[in-house]
N, C-alpha and C positions, 0 to 999 in steps of 0.2 A: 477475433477477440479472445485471448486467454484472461477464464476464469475461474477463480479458487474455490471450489464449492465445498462451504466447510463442512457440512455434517454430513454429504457425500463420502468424504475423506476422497477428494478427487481433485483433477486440474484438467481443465476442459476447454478444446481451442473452437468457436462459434464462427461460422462464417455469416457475412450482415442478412441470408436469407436463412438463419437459422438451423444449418448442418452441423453436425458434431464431428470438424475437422481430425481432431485426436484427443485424445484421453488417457489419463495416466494417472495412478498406475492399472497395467491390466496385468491378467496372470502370466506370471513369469517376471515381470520387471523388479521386485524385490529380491533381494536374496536372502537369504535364510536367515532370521532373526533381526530383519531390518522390519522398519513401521512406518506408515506414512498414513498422519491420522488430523484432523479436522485443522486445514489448512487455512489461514486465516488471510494472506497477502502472496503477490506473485508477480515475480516482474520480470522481464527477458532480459538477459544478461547485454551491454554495449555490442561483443561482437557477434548477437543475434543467435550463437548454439546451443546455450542452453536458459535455463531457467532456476532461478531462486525464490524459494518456498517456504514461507516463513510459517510454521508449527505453532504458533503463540501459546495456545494452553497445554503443547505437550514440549516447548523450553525450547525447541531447538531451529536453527536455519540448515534448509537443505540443498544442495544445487545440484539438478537433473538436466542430463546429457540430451535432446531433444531429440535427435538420432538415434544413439543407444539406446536410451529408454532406460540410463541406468542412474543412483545415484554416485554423484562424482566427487561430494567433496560433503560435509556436515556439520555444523559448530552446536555444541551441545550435548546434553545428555538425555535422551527420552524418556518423560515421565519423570525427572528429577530436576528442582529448580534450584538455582544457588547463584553466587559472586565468584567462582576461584574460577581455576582454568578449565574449560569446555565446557563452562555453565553458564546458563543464560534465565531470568526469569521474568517469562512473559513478553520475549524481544517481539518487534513486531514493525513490519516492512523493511524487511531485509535488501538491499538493492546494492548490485554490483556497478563500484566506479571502473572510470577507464584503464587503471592500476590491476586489475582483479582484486580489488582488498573488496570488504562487505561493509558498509555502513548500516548500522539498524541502532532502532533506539531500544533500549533492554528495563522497559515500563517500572518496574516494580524494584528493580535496583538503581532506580532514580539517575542512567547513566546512559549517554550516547557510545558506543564502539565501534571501533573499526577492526574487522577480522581479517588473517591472510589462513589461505588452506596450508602456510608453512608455519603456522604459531599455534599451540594449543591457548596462549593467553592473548587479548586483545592487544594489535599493535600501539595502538591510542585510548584512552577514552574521556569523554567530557562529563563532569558531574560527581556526584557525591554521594558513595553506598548509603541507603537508608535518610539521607538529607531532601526530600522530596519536597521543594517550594521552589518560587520563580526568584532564580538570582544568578543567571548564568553569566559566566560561564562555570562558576562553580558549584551553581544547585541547578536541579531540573524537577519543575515539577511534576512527575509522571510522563516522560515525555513519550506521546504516541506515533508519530512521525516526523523524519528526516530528511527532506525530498531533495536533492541534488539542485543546484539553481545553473543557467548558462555559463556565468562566470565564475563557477568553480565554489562560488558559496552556497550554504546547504538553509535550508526552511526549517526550523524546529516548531511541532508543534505539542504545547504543554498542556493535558488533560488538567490539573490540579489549578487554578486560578486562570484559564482560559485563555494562555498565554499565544502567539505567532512571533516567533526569533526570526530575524536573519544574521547567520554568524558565518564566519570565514572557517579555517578548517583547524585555527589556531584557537579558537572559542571566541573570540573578539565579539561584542556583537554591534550591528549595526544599525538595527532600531527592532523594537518592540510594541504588539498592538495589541487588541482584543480585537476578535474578531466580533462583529455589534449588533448584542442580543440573538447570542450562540450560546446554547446551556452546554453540551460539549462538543468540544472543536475536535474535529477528526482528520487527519492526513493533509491538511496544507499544503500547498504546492504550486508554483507560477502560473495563470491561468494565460495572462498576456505580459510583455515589459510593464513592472509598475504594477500588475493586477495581479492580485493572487486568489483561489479557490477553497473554500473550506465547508467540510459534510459535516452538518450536528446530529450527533450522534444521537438522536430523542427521536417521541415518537409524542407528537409530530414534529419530521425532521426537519432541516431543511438544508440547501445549499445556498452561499453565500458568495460575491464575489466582492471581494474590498482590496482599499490602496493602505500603505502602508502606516496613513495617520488614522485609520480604522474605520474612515468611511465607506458606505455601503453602494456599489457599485450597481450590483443585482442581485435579485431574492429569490429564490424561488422554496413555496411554502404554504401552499394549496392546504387546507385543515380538512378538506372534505373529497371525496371524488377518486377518479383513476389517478390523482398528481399528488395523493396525500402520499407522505415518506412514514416508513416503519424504519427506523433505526440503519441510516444510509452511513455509509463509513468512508468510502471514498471517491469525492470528486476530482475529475481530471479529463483538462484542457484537450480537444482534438484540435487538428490544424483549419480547420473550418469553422473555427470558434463554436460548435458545441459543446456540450458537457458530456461526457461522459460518468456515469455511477450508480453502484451497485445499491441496489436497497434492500438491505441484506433482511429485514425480517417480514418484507412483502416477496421472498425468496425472485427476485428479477435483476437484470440489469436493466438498464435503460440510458437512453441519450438525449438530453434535454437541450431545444432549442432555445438562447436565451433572445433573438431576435426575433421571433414569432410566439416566444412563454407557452412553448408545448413539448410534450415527448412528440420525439420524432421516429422513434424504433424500442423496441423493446426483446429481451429473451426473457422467458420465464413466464410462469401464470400467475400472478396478482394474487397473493397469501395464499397460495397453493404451494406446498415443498412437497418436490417427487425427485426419485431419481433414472426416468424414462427420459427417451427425447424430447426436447421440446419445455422443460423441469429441470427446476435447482432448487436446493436445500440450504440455504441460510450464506446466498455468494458473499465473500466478505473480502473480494481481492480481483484485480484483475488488471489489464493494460495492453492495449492492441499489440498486434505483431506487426516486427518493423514492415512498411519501413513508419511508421505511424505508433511505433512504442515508446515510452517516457522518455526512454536514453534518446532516443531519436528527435523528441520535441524539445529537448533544454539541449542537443547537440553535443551528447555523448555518445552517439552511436557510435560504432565502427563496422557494423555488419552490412557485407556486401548485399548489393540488389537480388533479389530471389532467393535468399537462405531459409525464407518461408514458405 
């Protein structure tokens, strides 16, 4: 399991009995005047080598060579927020398609983009600087995530009126919901064909699964107990129909069984933030390693057997 532990300033790969496979960065992997500081989202790139690392409150997307241990490519400018070229402000879930180009939604400049490491400006983008309400494809209300679907269409999910998009790559959209009695909708994304996943970002949180006319599929939203959520940000689909998700201000991951309605595993100590074994500090990102990584569950992988 890589996870982004943000007030760590770290990226840290968990094995399911709880080893700390690898961690980055350690001394030496930076080079001189580079930062890598409270990492918000983190996803393994399709052909499995490396990793993209999405900086949210310090503006920028990063991609880390998983071998090297270096960084390889970066969109943005650190510590400085903006619209023109290599600026990003408050982008967040950075995710590489099959193409190498980066999709990420860029929250606070009300805009989806897509980035290539050969353009300092966006090759595309959907939305409208400073327009943030739901009308896309040419407003976006805040939009917090953009999760890739199997057939090449992308999930938008819009903070600002509590919006879930599905739209093609041209902005088309193809229907739109609320997710039902969600205060906010956090990172969207296919849980099964037809069923999609969404973390409310509240405390008390919950996870939701729903069909596309916005009925409520399964809930999970315990108010009391080990099942209560402190402000969880991203749920997502395993191939054994678990859940997976981070609940970032109970500093843990965990895996929710929605056929039994219990946690099934967990890393972390239940509102304890440490950064020792065993401890994470406000996880706000993660996604198994293939072959069991998102690219790999909506069938964009390309990374050969054992790269992990």
């Amino acid at each position: 399991m890589l996870i982004a532990d943000k007030k760590n300033d770290r990226l840290v790969v968990v094995s399911p009995r709880g080893q700390v496979l690898w961690q980055w960065p350690q001394p030496g992997d930076l080079a001189p005047g580079q930062t890598f500081v409270i990492p918000d989202d983190v996803f393994v790139t399709p052909d499995g080598k490396d990793v993209i690392a999405t900086e949210e409150d310090d503006f920028v997307i990063t991609e880390v060579d998983v071998t090297t241990r270096k960084i390889v490519w970066r969109y943005g400018t650190p510590g400085t927020h903006g619209s023109g070229p290599n600026q990003l402000w408050n982008p967040d879930d950075g995710m590489m398609l099959p193409d190498r180009t980066v999709l990420a939604p860029d929250i606070k400049n009300c805009r989806i983009v897509d980035l290539s490491p050969s353009s300092s400006a966006p090759l595309w983008t959907l939305g409208t600087l400073g327009a943030c309400w739901h009308q896309p494809p040419t407003h976006y209300g805040s939009p917090n995530g953009v999760f890739p679907l199997p057939d090449g269409h992308f999930l938008v999910t819009e903070i600002r009126g509590d919006w879930v998009d599905e739209i093609d790559r041209a902005g088309h959209v193809l229907w739109s919901t609320h997710p039902p009695a969600v205060a906010y909708p956090s990172d969207s994304s296919q849980y099964r064909p037809g069923l999609y996943v969404t973390a409310d970002y509240s405390d008390v949180g919950q996870v939701v699964v729903f069909d596309q006319s916005g009925a409520v599929r399964w809930r999970w939203d315990p108010s009391s107990g080990d099942g209560r959520l402190n402000h969880p940000s991203l749920a997502e689909g395993l191939p054994n129909g678990d859940i997976l998700l981070n609940d970032d201000d109970n500093h843990r991951v965990v895996v929710l069984d929605p056929a039994r309605n219990k946690i099934v595993w967990q890393y972390g100590h239940t509102g304890q933030a440490g950064a020792q074994p065993g401890y994470l500090n406000t996880p706000d990102g993660l996604d198994p390693v293939p072959p069991h990584s998102f690219a790999d569950v909506v069938g964009l992988s390309t990374a050969k057997p054992g790269s992990w």
